[in-house]
N, C-alpha and C positions, 0 to 999 in steps of 0.2 A: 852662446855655448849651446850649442846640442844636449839634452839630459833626457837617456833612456828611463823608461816607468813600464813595471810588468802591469798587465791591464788590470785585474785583479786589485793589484795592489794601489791604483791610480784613480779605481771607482771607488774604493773603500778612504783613502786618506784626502781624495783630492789634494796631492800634496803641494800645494801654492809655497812653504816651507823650502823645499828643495832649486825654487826655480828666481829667477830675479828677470825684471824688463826685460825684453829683447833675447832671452833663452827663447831654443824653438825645444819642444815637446814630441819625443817621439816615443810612441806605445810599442812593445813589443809583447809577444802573446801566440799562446797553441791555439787558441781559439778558430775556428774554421768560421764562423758567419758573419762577416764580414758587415752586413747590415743589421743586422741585430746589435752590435755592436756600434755603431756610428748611431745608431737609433737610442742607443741605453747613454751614450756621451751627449747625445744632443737635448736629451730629457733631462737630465743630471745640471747642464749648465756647463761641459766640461770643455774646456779648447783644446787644442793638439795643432801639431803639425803633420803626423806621419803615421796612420798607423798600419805598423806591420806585422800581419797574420799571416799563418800558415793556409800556403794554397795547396798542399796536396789532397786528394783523395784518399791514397794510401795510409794504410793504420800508422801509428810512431808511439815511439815510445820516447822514454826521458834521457835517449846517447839523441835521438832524433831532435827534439825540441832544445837542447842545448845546444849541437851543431849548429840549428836556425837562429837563437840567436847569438852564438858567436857569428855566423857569418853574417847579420845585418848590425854589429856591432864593428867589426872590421870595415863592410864596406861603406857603411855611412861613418864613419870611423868619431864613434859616440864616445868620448870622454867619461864620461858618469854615467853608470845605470844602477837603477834601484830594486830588487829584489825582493822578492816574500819566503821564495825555497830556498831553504840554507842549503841544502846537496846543489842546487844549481848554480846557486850563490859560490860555493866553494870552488866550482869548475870552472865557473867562466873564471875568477880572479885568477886560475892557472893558465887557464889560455886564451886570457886577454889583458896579459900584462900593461897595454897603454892604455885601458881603460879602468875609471877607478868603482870596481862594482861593489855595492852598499847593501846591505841585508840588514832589511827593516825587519827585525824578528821581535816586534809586536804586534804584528798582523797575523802571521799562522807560519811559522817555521820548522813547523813537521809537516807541511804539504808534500805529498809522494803522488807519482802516478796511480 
């Protein structure tokens, strides 16, 4: 099974908890540095499969970073994803009805833009 993990929320729990044998791992994240980021998981000890960051240049905001990952949540068509922002957490369970999204709100659940 596929099991989405906000980056954030995947450096701080390493959550082994959520995943069993043969789940593939994919990160979802606003994040822009792409190596900074594979650089902080490879220090850490952490594995993945997938991770998917935001490649625009362009500023966004929190309708933008929702969009992105409901649309890598549809197109890799991810089952479970896990959460830190309860507002985004809220959104996507509306408009991502086949996916079952989890709001880990002991990590920081008033995170805002």
């Amino acid at each position: 099974m596929i099991i989405g993990f906000e980056y954030e929320l995947f450096i701080k729990f390493k959550p082994t908890f959520a995943t069993r044998p043969g789940d593939e791992i994919y990160i979802i994240t606003r994040r822009r540095n792409r190596r900074e980021m594979i650089n902080e998981l490879k220090e850490l000890g952490l594995s993945y499969h997938k991770l998917l960051n935001f490649v625009s240049d362009e500023e966004f905001d929190s309708h933008d970073v929702i969009r992105h990952k409901k649309k890598i949540i549809y197109y890799y068509q991810i089952p479970k994803y896990y959460e830190d922002n309860s507002n985004e957490a809220k959104t996507l369970k509306q408009l991502c009805p086949t996916c079952e999204v989890i709001l880990l709100n002991n990590f920081n659940n008033t995170k805002d833009d």
